[in-house]
N, C-alpha and C positions, 0 to 999 in steps of 0.2 A: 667709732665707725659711722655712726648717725649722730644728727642732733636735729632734732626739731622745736624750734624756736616760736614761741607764741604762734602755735599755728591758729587760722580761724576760716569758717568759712560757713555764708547764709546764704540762704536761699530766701531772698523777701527779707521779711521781718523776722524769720527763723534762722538761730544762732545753730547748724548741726555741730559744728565744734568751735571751739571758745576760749582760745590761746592756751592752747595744750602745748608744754614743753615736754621732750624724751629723748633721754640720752643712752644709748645701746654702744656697746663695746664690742673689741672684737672677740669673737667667742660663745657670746652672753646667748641666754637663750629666755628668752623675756613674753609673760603672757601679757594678753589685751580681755579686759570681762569688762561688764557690765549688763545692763535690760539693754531689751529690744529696745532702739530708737536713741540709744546713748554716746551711737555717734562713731562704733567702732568701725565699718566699715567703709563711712565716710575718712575718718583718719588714714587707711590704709590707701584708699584711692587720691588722694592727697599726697602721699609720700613717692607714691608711685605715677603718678602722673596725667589717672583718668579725669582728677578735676585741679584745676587751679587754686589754690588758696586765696581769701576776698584779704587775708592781711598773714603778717610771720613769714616766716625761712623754714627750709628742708635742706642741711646737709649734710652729705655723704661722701667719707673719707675729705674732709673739709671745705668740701666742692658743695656750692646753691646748687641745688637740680632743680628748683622752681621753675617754672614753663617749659622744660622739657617735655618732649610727648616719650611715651609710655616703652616706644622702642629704644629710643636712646637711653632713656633709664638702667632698662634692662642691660643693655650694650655696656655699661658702665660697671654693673657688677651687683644689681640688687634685681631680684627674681619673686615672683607672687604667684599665689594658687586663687582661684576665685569657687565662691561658694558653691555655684553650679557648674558641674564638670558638664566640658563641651569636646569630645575626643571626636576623630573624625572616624564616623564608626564602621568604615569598612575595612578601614585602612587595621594593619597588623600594628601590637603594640612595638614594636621595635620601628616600624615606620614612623608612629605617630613620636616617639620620642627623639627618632630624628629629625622630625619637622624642628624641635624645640633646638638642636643642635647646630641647623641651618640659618634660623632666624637670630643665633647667638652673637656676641659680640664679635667672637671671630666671623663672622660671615663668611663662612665657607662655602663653595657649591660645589664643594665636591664628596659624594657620595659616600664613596668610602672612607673621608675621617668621618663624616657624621655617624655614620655607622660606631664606626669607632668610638665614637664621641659618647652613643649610647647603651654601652655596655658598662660603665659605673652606676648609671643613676637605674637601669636596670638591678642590677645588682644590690644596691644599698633598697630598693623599693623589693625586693624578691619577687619579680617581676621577669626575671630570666628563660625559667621555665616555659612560660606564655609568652616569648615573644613573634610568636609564627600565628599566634592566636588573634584574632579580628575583636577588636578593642569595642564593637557593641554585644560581642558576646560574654564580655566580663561582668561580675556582678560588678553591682555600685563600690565593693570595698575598694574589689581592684581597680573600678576605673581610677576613685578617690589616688592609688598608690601611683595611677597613671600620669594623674593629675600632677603626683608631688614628681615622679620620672621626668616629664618634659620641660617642667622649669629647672627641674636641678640640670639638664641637657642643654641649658642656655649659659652656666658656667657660674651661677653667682658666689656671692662671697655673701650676701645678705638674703635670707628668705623671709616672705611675708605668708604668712597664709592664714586664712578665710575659711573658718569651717569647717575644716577638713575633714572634722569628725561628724559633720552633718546628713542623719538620715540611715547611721553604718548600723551594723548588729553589733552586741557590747562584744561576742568575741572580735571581730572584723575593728572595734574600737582596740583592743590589745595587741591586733597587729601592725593596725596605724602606730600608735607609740612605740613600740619595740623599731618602727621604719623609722619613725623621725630620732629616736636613740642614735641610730645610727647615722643618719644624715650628721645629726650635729656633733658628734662623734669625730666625721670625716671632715672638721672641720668650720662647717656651715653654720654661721651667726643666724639664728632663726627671732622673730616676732609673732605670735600666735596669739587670733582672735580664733576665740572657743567658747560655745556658752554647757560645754560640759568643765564644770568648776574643777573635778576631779581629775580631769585632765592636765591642766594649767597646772594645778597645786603641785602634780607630781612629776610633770615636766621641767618645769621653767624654773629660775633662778630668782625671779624678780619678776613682780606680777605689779599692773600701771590699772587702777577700776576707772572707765569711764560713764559719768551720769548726767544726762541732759546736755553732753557735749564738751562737759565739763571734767578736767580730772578730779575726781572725788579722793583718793591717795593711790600712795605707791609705796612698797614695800615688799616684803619676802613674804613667798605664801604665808608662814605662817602668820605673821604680821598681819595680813590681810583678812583673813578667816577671823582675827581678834578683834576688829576694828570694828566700834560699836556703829558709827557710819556706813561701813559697805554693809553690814547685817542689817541696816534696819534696807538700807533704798536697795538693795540687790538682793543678797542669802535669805532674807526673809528670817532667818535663824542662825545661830552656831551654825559650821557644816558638820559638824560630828554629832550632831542632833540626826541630822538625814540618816546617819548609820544608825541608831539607834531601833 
């Protein structure tokens, strides 16, 4: 479904990513880790179309997206969450998730499919309950479930997401994963940058470390967790030391 081809891209004399290749299937539900600064959410904005790449290929469903901007992307069938949720906060959550419905690749303007359109990602987010509810009155988990509602309202076949788990309480972390269970569930090939490790591990299929811009390896969680390289530049330890 993806392939990203020696991607690269500096800023000056600084490499943020450094011919990283990654191949996602359709289905697959694939983490992104590494430290702060390692480049993962420069990769994502790269694939998706907020920055250009300085050298390499991005393609999807065997199509370059390279110099697309960011709506055509989406138009095409790949959808992203970004780190900080930006809901329009007056508006109700069933509105705001049909903003994401209208601005989809169908571009509709008609009201009542949007509507339509957002009672699945309502539903998959348990989000249903609240949608007569004013989206600055959610706590941060919810808005976060709002957050994944309105891109999955844009139709994709591929989802990116940034954080999702950033900032939540550890139960409001259990209910995001139990949300994205079922997104992917329903179908929806996901890619996840996370820097809760326990998350990744026990989500995803296939987890890619990026370090200094660099992919450092790729492998299955468990794979990864054993890799004396990610433990030294990342885990700092075993992660079953953490439990300990």
């Amino acid at each position: 479904m993806l392939e990203v081809r020696d991607l690269s891209k500096s800023f000056g004399g600084l490499k943020a990513v450094s011919e990283v290749s990654l191949t996602v299937g359709q289905g697959e539900f694939v983490g992104v880790i590494g430290p702060n600064g390692a480049g993962k959410t420069t990769l994502m904005n790269l694939i998706t179309g907020y920055m250009r790449p300085t050298s390499g290929d991005v393609l999807f469903e065997g199509r370059s997206i390279v110099g697309l901007p960011p709506y055509r992307i989406s138009h095409r069938g790949v959808g992203r969450t970004f780190q900080v949720v930006r809901p329009f906060a007056e508006m109700s959550v069933e509105d705001n998730v049909m903003t994401g419905a209208l601005f989809s690749g169908a571009r509709t303007n008609s009201l009542k499919v949007a509507r339509k359109a957002a009672e699945l990602p309502m539903e998959l987010t348990g989000l249903t309950a609240k949608r007569h509810v004013a989206a600055g009155a959610l706590t941060l988990g919810e808005k976060k479930k709002l957050e994944l509602a309105r891109a999955l309202a844009t139709n994709p076949r591929l989802l990116l997401l940034d954080e999702v788990m950033g900032g939540v309480t550890r139960g409001e972390v259990g209910e995001l994963m139990e949300v994205l269970r079922r997104i992917h569930s329903a179908g929806v090939t996901i890619i996840m940058i996370e820097h809760l490790v326990e998350v990744i591990m026990e989500l995803s299929q296939r987890v890619m470390v990026l370090n200094f811009g660099q992919k450092l390896f790729e492998g299955t969680p468990d794979a990864v967790v054993e890799h004396p390289a990610v433990i030294e530049s990342y885990l700092g330890k075993p992660l079953e030391a953490d439990a300990a």
